[in-house]
C-alpha positions in Angstrom: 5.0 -1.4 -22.0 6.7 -0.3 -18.6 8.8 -3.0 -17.0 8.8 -3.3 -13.0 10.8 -5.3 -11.4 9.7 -5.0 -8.2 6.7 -6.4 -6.1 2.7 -5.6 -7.5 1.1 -4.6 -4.6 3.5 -3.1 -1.6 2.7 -1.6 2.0 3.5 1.9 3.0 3.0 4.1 6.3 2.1 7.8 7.0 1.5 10.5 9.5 -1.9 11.5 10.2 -1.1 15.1 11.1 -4.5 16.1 12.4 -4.0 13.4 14.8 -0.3 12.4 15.1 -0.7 8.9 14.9 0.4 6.4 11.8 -2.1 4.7 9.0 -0.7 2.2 6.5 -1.7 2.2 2.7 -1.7 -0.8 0.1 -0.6 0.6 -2.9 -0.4 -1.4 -6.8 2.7 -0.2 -7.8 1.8 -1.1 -11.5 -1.5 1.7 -11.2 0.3 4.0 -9.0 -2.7 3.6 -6.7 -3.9 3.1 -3.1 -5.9 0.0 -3.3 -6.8 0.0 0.1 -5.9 2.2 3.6 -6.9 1.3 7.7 -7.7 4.9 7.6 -10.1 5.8 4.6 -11.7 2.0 4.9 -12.0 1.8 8.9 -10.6 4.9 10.5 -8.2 2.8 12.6 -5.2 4.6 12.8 -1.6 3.5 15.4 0.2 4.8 17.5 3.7 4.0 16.1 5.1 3.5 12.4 6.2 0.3 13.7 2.6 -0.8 15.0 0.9 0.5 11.6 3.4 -1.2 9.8 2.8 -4.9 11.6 -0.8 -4.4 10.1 -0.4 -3.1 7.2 2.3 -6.0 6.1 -0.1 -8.5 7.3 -3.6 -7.5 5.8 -1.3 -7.2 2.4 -0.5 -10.9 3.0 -4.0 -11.9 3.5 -5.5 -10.0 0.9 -2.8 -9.3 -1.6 -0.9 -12.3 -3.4 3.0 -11.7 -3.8 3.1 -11.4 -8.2 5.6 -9.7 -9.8 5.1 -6.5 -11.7 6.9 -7.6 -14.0 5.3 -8.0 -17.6 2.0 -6.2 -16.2 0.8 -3.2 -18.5 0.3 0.3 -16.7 -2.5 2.2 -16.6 -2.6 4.7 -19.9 -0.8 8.0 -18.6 0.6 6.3 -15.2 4.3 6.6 -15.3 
């Protein structure tokens, strides 16, 4: 079993290059996945890191409950 210390479920923002604007993503850090992203789910995309990062910290506090990876089992062949 893989021990993380950190946070599950944590926010992170990129460029769009086709467009130059910003999109955040929800990722599990236990799954090594997106779990969610403005951009593939709603095509809503900002005009500043800044701005996509506001909204991408706040859906993860509606959505996403604050646990501890800690103790949680990874995905077979996620490292």
């Amino acid at each position: 079993m893989n021990i993380n210390l950190g946070e599950r479920f944590t926010v992170e923002v990129r460029l769009i290059s086709e467009s130059s604007r910003w999109c955040w993503e929800i990722w599990d850090t236990v799954c090594g996945e997106v779990v969610e992203s403005c951009w593939v789910r709603d095509w809503i995309a900002y005009d500043s890191r800044e701005a996509a990062l506001r909204a991408g910290e706040f859906r993860l506090s509606l959505k996403y409950p604050s646990l501890p990876a800690r103790g949680i089992q990874r995905a077979r062949g996620v490292e």
